[in-house]
C-alpha positions as CSV (number, residue, x, y, z in Angstrom):
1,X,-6.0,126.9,49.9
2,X,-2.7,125.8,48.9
3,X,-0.3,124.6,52.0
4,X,2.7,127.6,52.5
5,X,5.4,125.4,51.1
6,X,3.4,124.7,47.5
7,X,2.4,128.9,47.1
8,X,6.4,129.4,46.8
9,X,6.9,126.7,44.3
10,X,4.1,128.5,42.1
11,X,5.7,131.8,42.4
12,X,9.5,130.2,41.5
13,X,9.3,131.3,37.3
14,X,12.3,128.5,37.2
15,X,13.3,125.4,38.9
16,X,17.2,125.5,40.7
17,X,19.6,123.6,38.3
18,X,23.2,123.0,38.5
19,X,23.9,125.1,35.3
20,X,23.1,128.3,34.4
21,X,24.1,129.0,30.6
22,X,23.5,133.0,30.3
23,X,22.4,132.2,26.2
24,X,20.4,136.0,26.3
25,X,23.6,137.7,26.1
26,X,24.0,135.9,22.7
27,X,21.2,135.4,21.1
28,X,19.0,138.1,23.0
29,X,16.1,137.7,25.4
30,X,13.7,137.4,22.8
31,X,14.9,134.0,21.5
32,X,15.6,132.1,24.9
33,X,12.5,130.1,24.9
34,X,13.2,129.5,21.1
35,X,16.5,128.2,22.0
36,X,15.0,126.2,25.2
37,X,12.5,124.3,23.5
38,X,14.9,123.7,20.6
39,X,17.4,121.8,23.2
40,X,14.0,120.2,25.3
41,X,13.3,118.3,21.4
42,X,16.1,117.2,20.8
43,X,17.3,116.0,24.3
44,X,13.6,114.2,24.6
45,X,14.4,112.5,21.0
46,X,17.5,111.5,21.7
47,X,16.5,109.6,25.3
48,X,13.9,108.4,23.5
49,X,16.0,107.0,20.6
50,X,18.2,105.7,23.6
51,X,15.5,103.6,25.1
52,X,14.4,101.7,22.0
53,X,18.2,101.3,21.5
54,X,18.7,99.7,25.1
55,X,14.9,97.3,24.6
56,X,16.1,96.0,20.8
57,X,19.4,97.0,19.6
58,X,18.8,94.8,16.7
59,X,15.8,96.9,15.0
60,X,17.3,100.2,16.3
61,X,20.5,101.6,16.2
62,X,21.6,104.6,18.1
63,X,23.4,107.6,15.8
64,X,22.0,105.9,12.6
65,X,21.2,108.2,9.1
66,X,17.5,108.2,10.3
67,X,17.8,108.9,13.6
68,X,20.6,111.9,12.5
69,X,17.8,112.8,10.1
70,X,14.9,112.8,12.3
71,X,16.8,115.3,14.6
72,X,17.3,117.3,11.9
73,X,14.1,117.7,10.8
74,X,13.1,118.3,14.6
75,X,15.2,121.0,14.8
76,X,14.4,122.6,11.4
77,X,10.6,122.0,13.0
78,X,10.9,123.8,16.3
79,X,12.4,126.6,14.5
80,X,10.0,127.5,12.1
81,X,7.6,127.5,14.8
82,X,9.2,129.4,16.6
83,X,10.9,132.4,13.8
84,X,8.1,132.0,11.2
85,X,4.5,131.1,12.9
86,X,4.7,132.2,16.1
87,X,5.2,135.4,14.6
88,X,2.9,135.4,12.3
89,X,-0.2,133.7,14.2
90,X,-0.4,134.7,18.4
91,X,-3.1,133.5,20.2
92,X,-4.5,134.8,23.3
């Protein structure tokens, strides 16, 4: 059995955060995960580009054509997933 204090953690759908953006009056409820994974690639791409920028600024640079490219193609990535596939293909 799980102590009280860890049962309402599991039943809190999201964490507190100091920002709320409200993007389902834009883009509609449908595509808020869509848009939420899109943000979680590229903000984990970008500290991760950051990091190997801070450990050896000579081999990497930080807004360089590849690493501009590379978020690019992230982005085109995570949204065919998510407009084309996931609607084509749903598993259960």
């Amino acid at each position: 059995m799980l102590p009280p204090h860890s049962a309402a953690l599991l039943q809190q759908s999201t964490p507190p955060s100091i920002w709320t953006l409200r993007v389902s009056r834009t883009i509609g409820k449908d595509n808020v995960d869509f848009v939420d994974d899109l943000v979680r690639m590229l903000v984990l791409q970008t500290f991760i580009q950051m990091m190997l920028y801070i450990s050896c600024p000579e081999r990497f640079g930080m807004f360089t054509g590849d690493f501009v490219a590379l978020l690019l193609f992230l982005g085109v990535g995570v949204s065919f997933y998510w407009l084309i596939f996931k609607r084509i293909v749903t598993f259960t």
